[in-house]
C-alpha positions, -999 to +999 in steps of 0.1 A: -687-290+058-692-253+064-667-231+080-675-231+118-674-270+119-633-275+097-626-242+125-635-265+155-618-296+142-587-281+132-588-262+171-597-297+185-566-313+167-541-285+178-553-287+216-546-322+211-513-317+197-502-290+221-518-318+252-497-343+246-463-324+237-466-304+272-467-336+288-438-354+272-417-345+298-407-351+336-395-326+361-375-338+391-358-319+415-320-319+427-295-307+450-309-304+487-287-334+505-254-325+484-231-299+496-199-281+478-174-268+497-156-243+481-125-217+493-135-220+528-176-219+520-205-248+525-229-242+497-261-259+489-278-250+454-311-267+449-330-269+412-356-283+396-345-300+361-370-306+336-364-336+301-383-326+275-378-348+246-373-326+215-330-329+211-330-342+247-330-311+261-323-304+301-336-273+316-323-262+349-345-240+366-360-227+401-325-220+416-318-216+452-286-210+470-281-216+506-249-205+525-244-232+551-214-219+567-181-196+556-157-177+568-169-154+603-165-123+580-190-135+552-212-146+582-213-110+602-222-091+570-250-118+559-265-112+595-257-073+594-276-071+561-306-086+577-300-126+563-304-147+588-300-190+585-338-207+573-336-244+572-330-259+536-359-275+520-356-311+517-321-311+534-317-336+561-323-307+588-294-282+576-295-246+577-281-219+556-280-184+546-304-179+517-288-154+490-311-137+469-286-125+441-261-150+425-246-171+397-237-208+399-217-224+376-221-262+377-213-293+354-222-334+358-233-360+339-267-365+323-280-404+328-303-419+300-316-456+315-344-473+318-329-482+356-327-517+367-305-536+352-307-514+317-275-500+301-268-467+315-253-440+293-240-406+306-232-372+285-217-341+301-234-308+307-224-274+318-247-247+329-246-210+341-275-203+367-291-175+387-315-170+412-338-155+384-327-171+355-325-211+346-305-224+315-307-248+292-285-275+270-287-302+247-266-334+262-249-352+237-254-388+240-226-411+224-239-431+190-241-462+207-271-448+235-289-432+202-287-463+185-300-482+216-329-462+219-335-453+186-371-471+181-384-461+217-403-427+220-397-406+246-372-421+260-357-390+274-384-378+291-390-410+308-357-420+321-336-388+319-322-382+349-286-361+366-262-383+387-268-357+414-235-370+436-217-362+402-226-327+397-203-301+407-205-261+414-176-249+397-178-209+401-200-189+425-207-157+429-226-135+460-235-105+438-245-091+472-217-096+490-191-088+461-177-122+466-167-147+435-159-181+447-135-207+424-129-245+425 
């Protein structure tokens, strides 16, 4: 075989390679109909999180924070700093403030199940988000779920999924608005 023709296979085989692991995963997205109330505030965050199978790892990403209501001080310098409430994606017809600069803190419980009647495992996560940045981390499933689903590929990226009622907004903070809110 000359040259051109091994150059095209091997190209074909890569694209083939690089094909199928970009779509070995699921994207779902999270947090529009659950509100956190913390120190006097109603916060929505809303996120996409993505399962991609290599060490079961959980991306968090597109974050959005919405201000539903808080105290009338936070709510007069949001309107004097030209904010004013949009309606919330999703939501079940709330409204909120939409902040453009801030971190979330928030932890929960990752779910690997086939749904049904399946067993249901959990493992815990903690994440650090902003509105530009997303973050990422490895759930560690006990050694009975990994000998469960030991022989079935792609598991993860198939039935990974966040108990969304179980996640929780520890910390937030309005870099705007100078303002760092604390469960």
């Amino acid at each position: 075989m000359n040259t051109k023709i091994k150059f095209r296979m091997l190209m074909t085989a890569m694209a083939l390679v690089f094909t199928t692991a970009a779509f070995a995963q699921q994207t779902r997205s999270y947090g529009a109909l659950t509100s956190h109330y913390i120190q006097g505030y109603e916060i929505i965050v809303t996120y996409e999180a993505t399962f991609e199978g290599f060490a079961t790892q959980l991306q968090i990403h597109d974050t959005k924070l919405y201000v539903v209501s808080g105290p009338e001080s936070f709510e007069t310098a949001a309107e004097n700093a030209g904010l004013s409430k949009v309606s919330i994606p999703n939501s079940a017809y709330k409204s909120g403030y939409p902040i453009d600069r801030f971190t979330v803190y928030m932890q929960g419980d990752a779910v690997l199940s086939e749904g049904g009647y399946s067993k249901k495992f959990t493992a815990p996560f903690k994440v650090q988000l902003s509105n530009g940045l997303g973050d990422f981390t490895t759930p560690e499933f006990s050694q009975e779920a990994k000998d469960y689903y030991k022989n079935k590929k792609d598991i993860w990226e198939e039935h990974g999924s966040l108990r969304a009622g179980d996640v929780e907004v520890t910390q937030v903070v309005l870099d705007d608005f100078d303002i760092r809110l604390k469960k």
